[in-house]
TORNU-729788 format. One line per 10 residues: number of its first residue (from 1); their letters; for each residue x, y, z of N, C-alpha, C. Coordinates in steps of 0.05 Angstrom, whole numbers. Last residue first. Layout:
<pts>
NUM> a> X:Y:Z:X:Y:Z:X:Y:Z ~ ...;
</pts>
This chain:
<pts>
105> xxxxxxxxxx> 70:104:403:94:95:428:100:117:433 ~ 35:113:359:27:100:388:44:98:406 ~ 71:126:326:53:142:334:37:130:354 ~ 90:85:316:108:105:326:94:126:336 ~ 48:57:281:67:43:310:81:71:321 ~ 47:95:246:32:92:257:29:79:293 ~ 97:86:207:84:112:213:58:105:235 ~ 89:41:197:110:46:215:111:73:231 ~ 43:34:164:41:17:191:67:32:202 ~ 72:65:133:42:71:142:43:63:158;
95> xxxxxxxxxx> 108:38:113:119:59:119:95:68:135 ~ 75:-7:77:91:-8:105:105:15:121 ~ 50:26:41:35:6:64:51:4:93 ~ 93:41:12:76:61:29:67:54:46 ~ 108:-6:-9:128:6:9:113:20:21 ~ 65:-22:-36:68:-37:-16:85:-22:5 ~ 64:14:-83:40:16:-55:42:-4:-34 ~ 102:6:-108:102:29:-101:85:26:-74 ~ 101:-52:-123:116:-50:-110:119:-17:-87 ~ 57:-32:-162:47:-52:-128:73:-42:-120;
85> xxxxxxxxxx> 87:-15:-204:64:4:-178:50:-14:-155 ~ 126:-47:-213:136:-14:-198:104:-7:-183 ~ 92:-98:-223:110:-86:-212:125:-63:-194 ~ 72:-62:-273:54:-71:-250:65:-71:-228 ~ 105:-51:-310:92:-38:-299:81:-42:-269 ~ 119:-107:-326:146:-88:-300:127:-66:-295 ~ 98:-167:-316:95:-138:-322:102:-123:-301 ~ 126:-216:-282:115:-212:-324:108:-178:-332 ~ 125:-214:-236:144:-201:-243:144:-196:-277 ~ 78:-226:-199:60:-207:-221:89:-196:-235;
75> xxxxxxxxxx> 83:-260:-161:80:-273:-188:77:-255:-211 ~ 117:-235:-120:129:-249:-133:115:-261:-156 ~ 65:-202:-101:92:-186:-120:108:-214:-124 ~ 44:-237:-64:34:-227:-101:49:-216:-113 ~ 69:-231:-15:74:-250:-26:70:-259:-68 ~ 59:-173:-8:98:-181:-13:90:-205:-27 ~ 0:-174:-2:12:-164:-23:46:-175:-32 ~ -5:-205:47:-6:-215:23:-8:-204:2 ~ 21:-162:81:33:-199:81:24:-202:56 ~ -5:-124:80:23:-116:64:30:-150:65;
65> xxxxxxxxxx> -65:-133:90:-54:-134:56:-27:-132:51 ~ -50:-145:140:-51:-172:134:-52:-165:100 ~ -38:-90:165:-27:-114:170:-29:-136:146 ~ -87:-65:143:-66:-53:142:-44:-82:141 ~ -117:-87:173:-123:-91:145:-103:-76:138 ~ -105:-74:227:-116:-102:218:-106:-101:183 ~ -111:-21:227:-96:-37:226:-84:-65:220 ~ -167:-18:219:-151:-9:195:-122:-19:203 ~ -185:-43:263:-197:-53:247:-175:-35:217 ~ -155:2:305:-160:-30:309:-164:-45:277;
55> xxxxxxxxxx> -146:59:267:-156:52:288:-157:14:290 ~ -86:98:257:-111:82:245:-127:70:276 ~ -67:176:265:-74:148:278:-96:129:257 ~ -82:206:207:-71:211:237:-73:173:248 ~ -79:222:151:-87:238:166:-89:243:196 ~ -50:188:135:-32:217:130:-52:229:150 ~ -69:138:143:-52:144:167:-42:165:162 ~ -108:140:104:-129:149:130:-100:160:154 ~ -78:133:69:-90:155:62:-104:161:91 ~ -62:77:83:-44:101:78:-67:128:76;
45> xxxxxxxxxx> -122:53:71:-106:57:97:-78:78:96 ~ -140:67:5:-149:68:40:-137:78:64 ~ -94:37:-9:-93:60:-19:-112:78:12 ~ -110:-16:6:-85:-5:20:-86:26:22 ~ -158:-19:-24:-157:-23:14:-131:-7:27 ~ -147:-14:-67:-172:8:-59:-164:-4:-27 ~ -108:-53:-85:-97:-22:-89:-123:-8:-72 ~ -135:-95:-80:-115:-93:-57:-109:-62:-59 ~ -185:-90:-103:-189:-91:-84:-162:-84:-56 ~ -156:-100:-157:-169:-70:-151:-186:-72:-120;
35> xxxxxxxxxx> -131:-148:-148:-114:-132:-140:-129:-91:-145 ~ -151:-209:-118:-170:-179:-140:-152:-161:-125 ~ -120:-267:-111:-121:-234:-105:-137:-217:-121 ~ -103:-311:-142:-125:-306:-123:-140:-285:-108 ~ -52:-305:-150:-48:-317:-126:-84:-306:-116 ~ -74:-247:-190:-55:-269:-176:-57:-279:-152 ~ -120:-235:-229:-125:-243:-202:-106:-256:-193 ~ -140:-187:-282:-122:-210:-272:-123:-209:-235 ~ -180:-152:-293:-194:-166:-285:-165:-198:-281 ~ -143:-99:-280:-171:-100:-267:-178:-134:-272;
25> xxxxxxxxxx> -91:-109:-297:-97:-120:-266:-123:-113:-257 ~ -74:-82:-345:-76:-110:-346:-85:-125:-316 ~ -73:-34:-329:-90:-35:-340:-100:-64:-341 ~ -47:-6:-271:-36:-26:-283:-69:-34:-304 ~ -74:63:-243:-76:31:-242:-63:17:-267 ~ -19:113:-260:-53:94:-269:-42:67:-259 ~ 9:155:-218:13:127:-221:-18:120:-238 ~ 2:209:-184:9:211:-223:3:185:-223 ~ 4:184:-131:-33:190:-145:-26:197:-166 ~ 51:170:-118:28:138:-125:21:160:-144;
15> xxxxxxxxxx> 75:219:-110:82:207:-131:67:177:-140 ~ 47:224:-62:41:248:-82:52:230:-113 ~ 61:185:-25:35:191:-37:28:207:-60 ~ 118:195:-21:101:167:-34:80:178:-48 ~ 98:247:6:115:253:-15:112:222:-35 ~ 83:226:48:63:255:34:79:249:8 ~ 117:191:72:93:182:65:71:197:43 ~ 156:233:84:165:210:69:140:200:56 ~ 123:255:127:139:277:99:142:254:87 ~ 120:215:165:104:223:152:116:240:132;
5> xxxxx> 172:206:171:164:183:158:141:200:147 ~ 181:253:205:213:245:183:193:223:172 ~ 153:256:254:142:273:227:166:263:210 ~ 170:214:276:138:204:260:142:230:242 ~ 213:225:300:216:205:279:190:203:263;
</pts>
């Protein structure tokens, strides 16, 4: 099941990195969020789980940006750009963490 998510994850990934950051979200901050902080942490952690196991502390951060990313995708629905590409790097997020649980069991 881990290599059927990882292929899934390579393939996310390949289609984020064509994606430009949302131009209007370097200096907008929903819900309080610096979302060039959420895209550089998540982007981060997917990128560390193609390469194998996260460890304690990337999990962590793994964990707690996909909670408060789902919750920022409800205010950022004014730009559909934006939108599709959080919405893009949240699914990865979580496919990451799932990819990763599975790889611990």
């Amino acid at each position: 099941m881990a290599e059927v998510k990882l292929d899934q994850l390579a393939r996310l990934w390949d289609e984020f990195g064509a994606m430009r950051f949302p131009p209007g979200f370097y200096q907008r901050e929903p819900e309080g969020e610096c979302m060039v902080m959420m895209d550089s942490m998540l982007a981060g952690c997917v990128s560390s789980a193609l390469s194998g196991s996260l460890d304690d502390r990337g999990r962590g951060i793994l964990q707690t940006r996909i909670v408060v990313l789902g919750k920022v995708l409800q205010s950022i629905g004014d730009d559909e750009y934006a939108t599709t590409y959080f919405t893009h790097l949240h699914g990865m997020a979580v496919l990451a963490a799932e990819l990763d649980k599975d790889r611990s069991e």
